[in-house]
N, C-alpha and C positions, 0 to 999 in steps of 0.2 A: 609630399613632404621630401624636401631636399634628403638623403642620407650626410651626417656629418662627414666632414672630409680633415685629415690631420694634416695640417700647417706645412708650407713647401719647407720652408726653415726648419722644423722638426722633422727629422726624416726616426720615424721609429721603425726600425731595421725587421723585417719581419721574421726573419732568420733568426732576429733572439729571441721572437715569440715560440718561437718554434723549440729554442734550447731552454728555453725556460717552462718550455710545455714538457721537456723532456725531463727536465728536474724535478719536477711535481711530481710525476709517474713515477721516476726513480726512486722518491720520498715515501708514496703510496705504494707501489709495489715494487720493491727493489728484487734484483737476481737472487737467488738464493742456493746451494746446495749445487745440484746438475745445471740448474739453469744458471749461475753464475759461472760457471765454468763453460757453458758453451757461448755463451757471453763474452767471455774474456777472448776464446780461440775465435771468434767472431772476429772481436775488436782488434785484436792481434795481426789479422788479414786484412781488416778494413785500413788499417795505419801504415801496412806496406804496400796497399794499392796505391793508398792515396800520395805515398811519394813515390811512387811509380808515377802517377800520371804528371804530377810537379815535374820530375825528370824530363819525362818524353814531352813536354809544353814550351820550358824554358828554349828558347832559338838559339844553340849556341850561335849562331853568323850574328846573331840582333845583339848579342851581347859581348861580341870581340868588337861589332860597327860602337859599341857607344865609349869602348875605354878610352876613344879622344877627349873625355869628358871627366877624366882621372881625377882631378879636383876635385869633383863635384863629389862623385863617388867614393871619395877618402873622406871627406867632411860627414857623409849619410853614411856610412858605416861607424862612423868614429862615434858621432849620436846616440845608434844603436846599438853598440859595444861598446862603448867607453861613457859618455856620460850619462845615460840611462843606469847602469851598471853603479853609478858613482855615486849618484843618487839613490837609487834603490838602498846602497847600504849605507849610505847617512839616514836613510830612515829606519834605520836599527834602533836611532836613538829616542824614538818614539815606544818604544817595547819599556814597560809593559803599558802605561799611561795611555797612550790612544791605542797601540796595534796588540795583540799576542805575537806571540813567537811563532804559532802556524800562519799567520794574516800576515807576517812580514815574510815568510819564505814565500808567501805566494804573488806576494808586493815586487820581491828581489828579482823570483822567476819570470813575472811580468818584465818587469827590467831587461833582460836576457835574451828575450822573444826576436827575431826578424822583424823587419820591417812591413807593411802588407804592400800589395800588386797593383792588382784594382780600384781600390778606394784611393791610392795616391795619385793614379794616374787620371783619376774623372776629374779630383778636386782638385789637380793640377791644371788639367784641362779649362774647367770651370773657371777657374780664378786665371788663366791666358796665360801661363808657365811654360817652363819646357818640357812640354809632354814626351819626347824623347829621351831626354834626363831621368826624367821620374819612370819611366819604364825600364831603360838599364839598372836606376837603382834600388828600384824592388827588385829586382833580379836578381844581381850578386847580393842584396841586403839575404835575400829565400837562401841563396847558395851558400854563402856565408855561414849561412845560422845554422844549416845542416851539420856542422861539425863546432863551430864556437857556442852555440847556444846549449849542446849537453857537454861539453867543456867547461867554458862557464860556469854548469850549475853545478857541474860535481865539484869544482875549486871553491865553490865560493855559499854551496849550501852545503855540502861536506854529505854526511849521513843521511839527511832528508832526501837528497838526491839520487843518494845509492853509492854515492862516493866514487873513486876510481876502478871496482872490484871487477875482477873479470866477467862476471856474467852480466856488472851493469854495462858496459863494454859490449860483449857481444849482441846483449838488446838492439844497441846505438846502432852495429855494423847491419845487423840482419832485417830489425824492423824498418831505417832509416835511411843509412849510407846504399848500402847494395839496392834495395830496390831504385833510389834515385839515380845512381849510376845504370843500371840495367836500362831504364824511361830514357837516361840518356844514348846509349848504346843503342837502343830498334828509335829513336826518334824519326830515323829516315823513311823508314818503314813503317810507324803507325803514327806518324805527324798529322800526316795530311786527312787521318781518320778522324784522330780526335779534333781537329781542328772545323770536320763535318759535325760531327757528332757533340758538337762545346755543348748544346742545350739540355743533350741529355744528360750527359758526363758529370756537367753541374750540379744535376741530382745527386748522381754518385757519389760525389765530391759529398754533397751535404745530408747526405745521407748517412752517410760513413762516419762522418763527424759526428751526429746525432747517437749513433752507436758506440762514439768512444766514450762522452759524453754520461748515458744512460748505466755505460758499468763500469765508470768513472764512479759516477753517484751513488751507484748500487754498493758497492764498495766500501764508500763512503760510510753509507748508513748501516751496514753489516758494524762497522769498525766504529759507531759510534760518534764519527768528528763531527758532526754539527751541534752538537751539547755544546763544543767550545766555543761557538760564536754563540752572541746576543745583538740585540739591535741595537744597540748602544756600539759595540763596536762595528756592526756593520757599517754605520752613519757614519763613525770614524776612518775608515776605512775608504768610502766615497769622498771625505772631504781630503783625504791623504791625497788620494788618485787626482782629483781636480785641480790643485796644490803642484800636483808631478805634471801634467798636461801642462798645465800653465807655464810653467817653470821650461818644459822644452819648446812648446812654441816661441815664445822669445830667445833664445839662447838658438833658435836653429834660424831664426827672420832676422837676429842683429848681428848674431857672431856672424852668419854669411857675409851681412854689410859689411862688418869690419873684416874680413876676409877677402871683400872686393868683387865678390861676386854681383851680377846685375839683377834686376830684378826678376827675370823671367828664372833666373837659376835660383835665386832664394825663395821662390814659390816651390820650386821642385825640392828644395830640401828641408822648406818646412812643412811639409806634406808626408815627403819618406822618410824625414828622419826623426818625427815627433808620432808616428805612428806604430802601433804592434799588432801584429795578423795573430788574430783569432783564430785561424783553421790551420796554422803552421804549432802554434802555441799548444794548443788539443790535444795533438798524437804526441807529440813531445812529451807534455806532463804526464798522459798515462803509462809511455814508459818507463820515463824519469820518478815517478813517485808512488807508482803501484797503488796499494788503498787509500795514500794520502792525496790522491790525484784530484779529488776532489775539492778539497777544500782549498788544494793548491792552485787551482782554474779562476777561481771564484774572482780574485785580483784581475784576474784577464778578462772574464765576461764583460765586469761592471765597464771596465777600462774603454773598452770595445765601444762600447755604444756610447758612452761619454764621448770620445774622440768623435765616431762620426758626430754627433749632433752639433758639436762645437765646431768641426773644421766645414760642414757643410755652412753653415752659416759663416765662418772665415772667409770660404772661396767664393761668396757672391760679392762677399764684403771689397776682395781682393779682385774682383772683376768690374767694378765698378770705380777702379783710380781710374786717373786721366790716360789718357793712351798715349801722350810724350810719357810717361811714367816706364812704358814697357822696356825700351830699348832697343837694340839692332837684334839681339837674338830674338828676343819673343817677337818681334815684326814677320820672322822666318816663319812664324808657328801659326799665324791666321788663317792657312785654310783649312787647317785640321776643326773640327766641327767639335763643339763641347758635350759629355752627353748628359745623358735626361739623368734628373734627379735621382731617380732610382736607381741608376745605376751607381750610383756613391755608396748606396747602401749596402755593399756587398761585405760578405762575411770574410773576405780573408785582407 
């Protein structure tokens, strides 16, 4: 008997079986006492590795070669900082009627997120884009967000965030800033490792996140916040999210149009700029919102796998116009090879 197989067009991310295997456990046995606290100094290390290795990954030479592409990359920023942002707090006015007041900070925070790396770049690839593009602009969208995204949250969720206070501040510099600077300072000296070592690291990587994750949730349920949701507004909450998906994919495929961009570039920027990285997102909230990190992710998780599943089936959709369709740029991009489904599926 054949084993079932799930749908090439459903890509169900196995990484959020994984995060979601990690919330069960959280639920069932959360940190408690000593073990929440060596939990937290865990998590703590695990969230300045992990922009440690962001730093030392990013290419600065790959990312001075794409700023001839400055348009592009003011548009996918703009996106991800300005109308994501814009949106997120016009749906304030869903409070209390569909969202709470914790479901919208975690709505808003999603809002504020960077943009992801990988997943923009296969489905760029996929769909015959400019895969060069969409790799500069996950790039500075990750760079970017290293300083605009807990900016942002402290401006614009005030106290839930932690506000301006100096020790949420020095969080941002010690957990966040410095080690990504540092990834960037030895890049020359341990590039060429990690760049040996990508299969294992990726563990690392998702490992790490599963531990922020885990006393995220522990946290969480020490502190009670899951009494606030019900399924009623979870369901709300999903259809808000789908609502906001939709809403950015056309605003990032037409305003390009009417911006003048060609096709191959409005692939790349409805790819990076209606997207938000789940593993960028993570460390961020657990500094940013300490025991309320939890319920504050929540927005993000759903978000997450919505997006791939819609834009996976977008970029077959979009690979399959006419090929006078593409242009002069995307004609340049043919031999670059598109990859395998799965790899769309990646977590950040």
């Amino acid at each position: 008997m054949r084993r079932p197989q799930i749908p090439a067009w459903l890509p169900v991310d196995p990484y959020i079986l994984a995060l979601v295997g990690t919330v069960a456990l959280a639920a069932l046995l959360p940190a408690r006492g000593t073990a929440a606290t060596v939990a937290e100094a865990a998590a703590t290390g695990a969230v300045a590795l992990l922009f440690f290795l962001y730093g030392a990954r990013l290419s600065t030479r790959e990312a001075l070669d794409g700023l001839r592409h400055w348009r592009l990359h003011l548009t996918v920023l703009a996106c991800t900082f300005v109308l994501f942002p814009v949106l997120g707090l016009a749906a304030g006015a869903l409070v209390p009627t569909l969202l709470t007041d914790p479901l919208h900070n975690g709505l808003l925070f999603l809002c504020l997120v960077p943009s992801t790396i990988q997943s923009s770049i296969a489905f760029t690839s996929i769909a015959r884009g400019n895969v060069p593009a969409a790799i500069c602009a996950g790039s500075f969208s990750s760079l970017a967000g290293i300083l605009l995204t807990p900016l942002l949250a402290a401006a614009l969720l005030g106290g839930s965030a932690g506000g301006f206070s100096a020790d949420s501040l020095l969080k941002i510099v010690l957990q966040l800033l410095l080690p990504f600077l540092l990834g960037q300072v030895l890049r020359p000296w341990v590039g060429g490792f990690l760049v040996r070592r990508k299969r294992v690291l990726g563990y690392v990587d998702r490992g790490s996140i599963l531990l922020v994750v885990y006393t995220a949730f522990s946290a969480g349920m020490a502190a009670g916040v899951w009494r606030q949701v019900s399924p009623a507004r979870l369901g709300a909450l999903m259809l808000v999210e789908a609502v906001l998906l939709t809403v950015m994919l056309l605003l990032t495929w037409y305003g390009a149009k009417r911006l003048g961009f060609d096709r191959a570039d409005r692939i790349a920027i409805q790819f990076a700029g209606s997207k938000k990285s789940l593993a960028a997102g993570l460390p961020m909230a657990s500094v940013l919102f300490g025991a309320q990190a939890s319920l504050a992710v929540l927005p993000l998780m759903l978000f997450h796998q919505m997006q791939l599943m819609v834009c996976a089936v977008l970029a077959r959709r979009r690979a399959r116009d006419p090929e006078d369709s593409d242009g002069p740029a995307a004609a340049q991009l043919q031999p670059r090879r598109a990859p395998q489904a799965a790899d769309a599926a990646t977590v950040r």
